[in-house]
C-alpha positions as CSV (number, residue, x, y, z in Angstrom):
1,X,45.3,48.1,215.7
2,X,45.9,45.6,212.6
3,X,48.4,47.0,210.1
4,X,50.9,46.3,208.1
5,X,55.2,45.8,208.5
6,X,55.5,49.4,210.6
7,X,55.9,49.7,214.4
8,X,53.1,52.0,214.7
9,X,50.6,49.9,213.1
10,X,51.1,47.4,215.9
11,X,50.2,50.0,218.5
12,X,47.2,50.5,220.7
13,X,44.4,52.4,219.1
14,X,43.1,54.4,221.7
15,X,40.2,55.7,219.6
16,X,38.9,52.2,220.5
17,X,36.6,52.6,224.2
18,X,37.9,49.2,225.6
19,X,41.9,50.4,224.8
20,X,41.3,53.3,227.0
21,X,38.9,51.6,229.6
22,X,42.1,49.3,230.1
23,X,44.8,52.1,230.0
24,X,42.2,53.9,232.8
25,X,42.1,50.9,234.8
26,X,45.9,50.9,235.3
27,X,45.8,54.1,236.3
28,X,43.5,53.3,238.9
29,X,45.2,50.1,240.2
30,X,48.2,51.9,240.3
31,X,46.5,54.6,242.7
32,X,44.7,52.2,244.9
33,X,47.8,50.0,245.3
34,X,50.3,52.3,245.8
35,X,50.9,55.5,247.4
36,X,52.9,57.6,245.0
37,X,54.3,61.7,245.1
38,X,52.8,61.6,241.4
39,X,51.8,59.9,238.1
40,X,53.4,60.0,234.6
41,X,51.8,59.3,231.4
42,X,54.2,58.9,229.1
43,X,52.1,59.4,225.6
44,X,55.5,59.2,223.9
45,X,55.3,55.8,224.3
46,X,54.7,55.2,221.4
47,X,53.2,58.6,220.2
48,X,50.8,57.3,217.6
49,X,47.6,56.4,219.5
50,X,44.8,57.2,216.5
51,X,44.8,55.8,213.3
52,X,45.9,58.0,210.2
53,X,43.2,60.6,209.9
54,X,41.6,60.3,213.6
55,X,43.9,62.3,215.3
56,X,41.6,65.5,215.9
57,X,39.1,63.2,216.9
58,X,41.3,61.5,219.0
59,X,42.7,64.5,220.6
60,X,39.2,64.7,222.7
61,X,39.0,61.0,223.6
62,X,42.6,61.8,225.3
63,X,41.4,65.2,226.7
64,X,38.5,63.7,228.5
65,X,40.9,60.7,230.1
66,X,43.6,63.1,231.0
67,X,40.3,64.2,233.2
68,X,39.8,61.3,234.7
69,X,43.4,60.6,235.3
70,X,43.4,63.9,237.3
71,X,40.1,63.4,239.2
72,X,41.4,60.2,239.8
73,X,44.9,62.2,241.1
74,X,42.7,64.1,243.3
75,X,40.7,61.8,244.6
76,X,43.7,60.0,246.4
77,X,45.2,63.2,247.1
78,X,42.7,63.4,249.4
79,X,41.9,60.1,250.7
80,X,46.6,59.9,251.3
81,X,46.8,63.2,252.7
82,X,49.1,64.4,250.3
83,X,49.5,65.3,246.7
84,X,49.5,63.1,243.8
85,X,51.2,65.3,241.0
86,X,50.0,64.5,237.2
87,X,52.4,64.7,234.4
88,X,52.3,64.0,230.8
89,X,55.3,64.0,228.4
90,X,54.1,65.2,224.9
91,X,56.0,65.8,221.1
92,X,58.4,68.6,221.4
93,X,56.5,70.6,219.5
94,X,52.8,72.1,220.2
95,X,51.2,71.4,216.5
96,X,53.3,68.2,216.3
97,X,51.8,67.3,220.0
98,X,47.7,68.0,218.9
99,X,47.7,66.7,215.4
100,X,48.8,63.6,217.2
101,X,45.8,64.0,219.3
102,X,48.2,64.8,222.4
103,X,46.6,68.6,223.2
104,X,49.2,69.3,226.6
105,X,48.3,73.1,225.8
106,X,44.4,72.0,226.3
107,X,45.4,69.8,229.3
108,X,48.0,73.1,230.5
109,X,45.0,75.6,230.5
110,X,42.3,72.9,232.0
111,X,44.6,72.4,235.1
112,X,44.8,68.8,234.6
113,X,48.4,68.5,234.6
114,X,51.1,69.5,236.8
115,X,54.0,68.8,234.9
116,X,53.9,68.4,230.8
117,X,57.4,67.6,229.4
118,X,57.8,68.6,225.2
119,X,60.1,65.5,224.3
120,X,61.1,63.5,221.5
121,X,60.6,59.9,221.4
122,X,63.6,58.2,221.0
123,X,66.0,59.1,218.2
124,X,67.3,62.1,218.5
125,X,67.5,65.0,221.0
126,X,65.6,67.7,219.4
127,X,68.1,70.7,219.9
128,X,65.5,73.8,219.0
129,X,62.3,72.7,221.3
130,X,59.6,76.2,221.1
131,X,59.6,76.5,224.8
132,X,58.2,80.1,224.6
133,X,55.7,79.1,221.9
134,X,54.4,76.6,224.7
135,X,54.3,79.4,227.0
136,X,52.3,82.0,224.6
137,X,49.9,78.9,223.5
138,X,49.2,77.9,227.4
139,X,48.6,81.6,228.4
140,X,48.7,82.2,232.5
141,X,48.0,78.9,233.0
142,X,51.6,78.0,232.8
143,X,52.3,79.9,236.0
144,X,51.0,76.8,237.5
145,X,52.3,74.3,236.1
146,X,56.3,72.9,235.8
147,X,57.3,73.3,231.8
148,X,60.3,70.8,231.5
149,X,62.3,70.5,228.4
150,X,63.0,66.5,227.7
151,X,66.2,65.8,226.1
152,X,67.0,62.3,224.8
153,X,70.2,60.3,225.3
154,X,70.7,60.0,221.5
155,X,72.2,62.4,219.4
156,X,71.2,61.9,214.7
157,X,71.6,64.7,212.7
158,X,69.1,63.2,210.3
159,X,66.4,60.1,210.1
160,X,68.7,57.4,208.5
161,X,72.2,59.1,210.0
162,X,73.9,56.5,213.1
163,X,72.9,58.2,216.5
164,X,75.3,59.0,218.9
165,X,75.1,59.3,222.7
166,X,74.9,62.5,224.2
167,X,77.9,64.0,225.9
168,X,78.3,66.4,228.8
169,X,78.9,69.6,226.4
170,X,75.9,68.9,224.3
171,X,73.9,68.3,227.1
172,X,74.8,71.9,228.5
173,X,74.0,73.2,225.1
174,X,70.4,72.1,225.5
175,X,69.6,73.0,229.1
176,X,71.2,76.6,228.1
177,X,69.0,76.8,224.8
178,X,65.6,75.5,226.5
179,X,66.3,77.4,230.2
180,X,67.0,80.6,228.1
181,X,63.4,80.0,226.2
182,X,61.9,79.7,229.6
183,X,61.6,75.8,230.6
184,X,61.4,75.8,234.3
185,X,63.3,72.6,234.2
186,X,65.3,70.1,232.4
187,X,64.2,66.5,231.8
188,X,66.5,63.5,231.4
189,X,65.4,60.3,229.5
190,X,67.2,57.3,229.0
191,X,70.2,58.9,230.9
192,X,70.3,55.5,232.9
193,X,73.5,54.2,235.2
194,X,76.0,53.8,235.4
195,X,77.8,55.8,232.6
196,X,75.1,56.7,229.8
197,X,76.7,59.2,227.7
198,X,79.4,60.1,226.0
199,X,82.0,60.0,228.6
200,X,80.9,57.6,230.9
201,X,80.0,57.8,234.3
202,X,82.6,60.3,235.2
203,X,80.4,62.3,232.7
204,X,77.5,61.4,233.9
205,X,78.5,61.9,237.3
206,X,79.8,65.1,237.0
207,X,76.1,65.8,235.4
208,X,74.3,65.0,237.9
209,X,76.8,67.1,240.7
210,X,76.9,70.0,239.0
211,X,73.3,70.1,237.7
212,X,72.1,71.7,234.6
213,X,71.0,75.4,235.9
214,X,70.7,78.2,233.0
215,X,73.9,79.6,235.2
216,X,75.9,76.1,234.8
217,X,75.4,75.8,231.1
218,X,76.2,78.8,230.1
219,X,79.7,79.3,232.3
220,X,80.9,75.4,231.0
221,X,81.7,74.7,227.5
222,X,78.6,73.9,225.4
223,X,77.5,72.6,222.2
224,X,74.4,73.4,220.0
225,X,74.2,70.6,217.5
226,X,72.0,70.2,214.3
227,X,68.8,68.0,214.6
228,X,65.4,67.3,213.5
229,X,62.0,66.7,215.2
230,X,61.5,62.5,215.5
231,X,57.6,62.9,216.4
232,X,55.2,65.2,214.2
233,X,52.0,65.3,213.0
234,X,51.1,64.1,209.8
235,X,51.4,66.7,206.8
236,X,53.7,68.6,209.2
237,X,57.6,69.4,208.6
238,X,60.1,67.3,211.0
239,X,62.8,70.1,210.0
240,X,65.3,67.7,208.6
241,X,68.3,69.8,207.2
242,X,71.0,67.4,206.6
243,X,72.8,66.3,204.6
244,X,73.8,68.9,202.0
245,X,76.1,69.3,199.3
246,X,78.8,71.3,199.8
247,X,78.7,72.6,197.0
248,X,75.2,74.4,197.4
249,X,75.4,76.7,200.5
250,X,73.5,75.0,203.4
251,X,72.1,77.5,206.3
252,X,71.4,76.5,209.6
253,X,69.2,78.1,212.1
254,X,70.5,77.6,215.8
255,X,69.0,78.7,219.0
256,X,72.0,78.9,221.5
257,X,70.7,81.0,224.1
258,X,72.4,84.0,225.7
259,X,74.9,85.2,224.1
260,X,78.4,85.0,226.3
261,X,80.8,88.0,226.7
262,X,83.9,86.6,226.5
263,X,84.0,83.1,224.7
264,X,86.0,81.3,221.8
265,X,83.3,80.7,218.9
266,X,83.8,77.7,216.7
267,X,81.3,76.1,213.9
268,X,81.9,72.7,212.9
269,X,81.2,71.0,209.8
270,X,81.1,67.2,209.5
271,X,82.2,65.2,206.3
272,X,81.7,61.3,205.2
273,X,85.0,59.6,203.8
274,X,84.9,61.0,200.0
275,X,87.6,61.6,197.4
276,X,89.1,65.6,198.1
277,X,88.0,65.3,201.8
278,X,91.2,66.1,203.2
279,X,91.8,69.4,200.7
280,X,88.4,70.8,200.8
281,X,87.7,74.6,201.7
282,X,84.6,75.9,203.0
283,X,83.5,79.4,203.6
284,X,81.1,79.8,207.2
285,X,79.5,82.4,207.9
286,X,77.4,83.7,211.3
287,X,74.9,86.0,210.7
288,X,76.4,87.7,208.1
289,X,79.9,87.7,209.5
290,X,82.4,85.8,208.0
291,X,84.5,82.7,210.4
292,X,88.4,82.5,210.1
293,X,89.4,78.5,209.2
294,X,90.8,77.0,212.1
295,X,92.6,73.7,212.4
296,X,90.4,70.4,212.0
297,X,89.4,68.4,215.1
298,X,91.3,65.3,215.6
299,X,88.9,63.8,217.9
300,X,85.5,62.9,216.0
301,X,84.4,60.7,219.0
302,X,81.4,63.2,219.4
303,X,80.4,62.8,215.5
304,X,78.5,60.2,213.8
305,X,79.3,59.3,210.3
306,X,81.7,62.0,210.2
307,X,85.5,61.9,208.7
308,X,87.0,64.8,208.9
309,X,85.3,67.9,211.0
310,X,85.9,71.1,209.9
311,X,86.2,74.2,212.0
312,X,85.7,77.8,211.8
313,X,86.6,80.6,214.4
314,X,83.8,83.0,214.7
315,X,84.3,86.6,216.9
316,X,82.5,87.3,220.0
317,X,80.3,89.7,219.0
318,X,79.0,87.8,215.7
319,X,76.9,85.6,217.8
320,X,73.3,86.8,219.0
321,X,70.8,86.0,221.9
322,X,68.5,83.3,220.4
323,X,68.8,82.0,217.2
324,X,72.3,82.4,215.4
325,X,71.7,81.9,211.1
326,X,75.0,79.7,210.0
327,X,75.9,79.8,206.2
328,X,78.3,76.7,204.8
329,X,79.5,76.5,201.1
330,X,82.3,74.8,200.1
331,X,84.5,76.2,197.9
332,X,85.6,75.2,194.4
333,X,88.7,72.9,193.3
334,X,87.8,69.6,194.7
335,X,85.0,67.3,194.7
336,X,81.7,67.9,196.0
337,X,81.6,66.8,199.7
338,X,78.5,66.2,201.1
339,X,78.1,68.3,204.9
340,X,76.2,65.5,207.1
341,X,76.9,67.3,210.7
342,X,76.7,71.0,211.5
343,X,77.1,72.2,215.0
344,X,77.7,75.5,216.9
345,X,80.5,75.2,220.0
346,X,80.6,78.3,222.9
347,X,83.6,78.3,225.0
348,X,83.6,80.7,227.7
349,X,87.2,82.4,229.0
């Protein structure tokens, strides 16, 4: 579509018949030529396929080729003798994902997918994915279909903050959160060879050897970490939280999953290089209950932006199933700090 200096206004309008008569002959080339297991269409590349305004009316003109792309499926089903599986990654959240004009719950409940994956697009892993919103919006339907949870390989606390790559701890922390909330499975993107993340390939290796099972994350060290939602719909809240002045208490809602038995509980609050830094004070708070300080981490390789990282020790039994509420305020005698990384660390014993 013609536009003006952003990214998006250089994208394919597929509100226009000959855009999606061309995306739909792809699909069939690709079916004729080859003989795949399945088919992915990745609408979150690039996510904005309707001009401003068009989306609803957008949102049918995708339904009805999402049913072509799965007669198509079908068709060589049949004519290979096997199954050609339909999937469809979509914006992590289900409002975000039809006001864009991507309706997976539609597509769920029609039967024309087989896999839909809520993911972000590119910039940050969105910690606090509404798997079981998914679920209750799809209905029985999702009995047959696989839900997968997509988890990026970048890490920004907020839209203008320098990402970070994903380690193995963090990576645990999603699987745990989005397994808990009933994904069937956990998706990987841009988790590439031959050492993608934080950690390198021994990380990475160590990933893919132990998997990322519900049981795995939640016996391993994990992190929950503070994010926002890259991709929403227009009008609609991308969740943004940080940064905050320290000053002014911040809370943070954070969905960790099950709560452990036995585990050490830390919260960690990030700081920028500011005058005070070094003697600042905060008071943390889980749910209510009040976290014991606990010396800094000297190792801020798993930070962005962040000088000094501040951490609390929180008791076992302040931490809930679900969603955890975290309360920061620094205290008075020094300058304000601003607070531009908040994350929640479990470390079974």
């Amino acid at each position: 579509m013609p536009g003006g200096g952003g990214w998006t206004d250089r994208a394919l309008d597929y509100g226009i018949p000959e855009v999606r008569e061309h995306a739909m002959a792809f699909v069939r080339e690709l079916l004729e030529r080859y003989d795949p297991d399945g088919l992915e269409l990745d609408w979150m590349r690039f996510g904005y396929h309707f001009r401003p305004g068009k989306e609803a009316e957008g949102a049918a003109l995708l339904t009805r080729f999402m049913r072509e792309a799965h007669s198509l499926t079908r068709h060589w089903s049949e004519k290979r003798g096997h199954p050609i599986k339909l999937g469809a990654r979509v914006p992590t959240h289900p409002d975000a994902a039809k006001g864009l004009g991507m309706d997976g719950v539609t597509w769920a409940r029609e039967g024309l997918v087989d896999m839909l994956v809520p993911t972000p697009f590119w910039a940050t892993t969105d910690f606090d994915i509404p798997i079981e919103l998914w679920r209750e919006r799809i209905g029985s339907a999702a009995k047959n279909i696989v839900l997968a949870a997509g988890a990026e390989i970048l890490v920004r606390a907020y839209p203008s903050a320098k990402p970070i790559e994903e380690d193995i701890t963090s990576t645990r922390g999603f699987a745990a959160a989005c397994l808990y909330r009933g994904a069937d499975q956990i998706y990987l993107f841009n988790y590439m060879d031959p050492g993608p993340m934080n950690g390198g390939k021994d990380a990475y290796r160590t990933v893919l050897q132990e998997g990322l099972s519900l049981e795995i994350a939640t016996q391993k060290p994990r992190r929950h970490v503070v994010t926002y939602r890259d991709t929403v719909a227009p009008g609609m809240s991308s969740d943004v939280v940080l940064p905050v002045d320290g000053l002014k208490k911040g809370t943070f809602r954070i969905y960790s999953g099950p709560a452990p038995k036995k585990a050490d509980i830390l919260v960690v609050a990030g700081l920028p290089q500011a005058e005070g830094m070094a003697q600042s004070k905060f008071e943390i708070t889980i749910n209510g209950k009040k976290c014991s300080p606990a010396s800094d981490l000297a190792d801020l390789s798993l930070f962005s932006g962040v000088a000094r990282a501040v951490q609390h020790q929180c008791s076992p039994d302040s931490l809930r199933d679900g969603y955890n509420e975290i309360q920061i305020k620094q205290l008075p005698g020094e300058p304000q700090q601003e607070i531009v990384w908040v994350e929640l660390r479990i470390v079974p014993r």
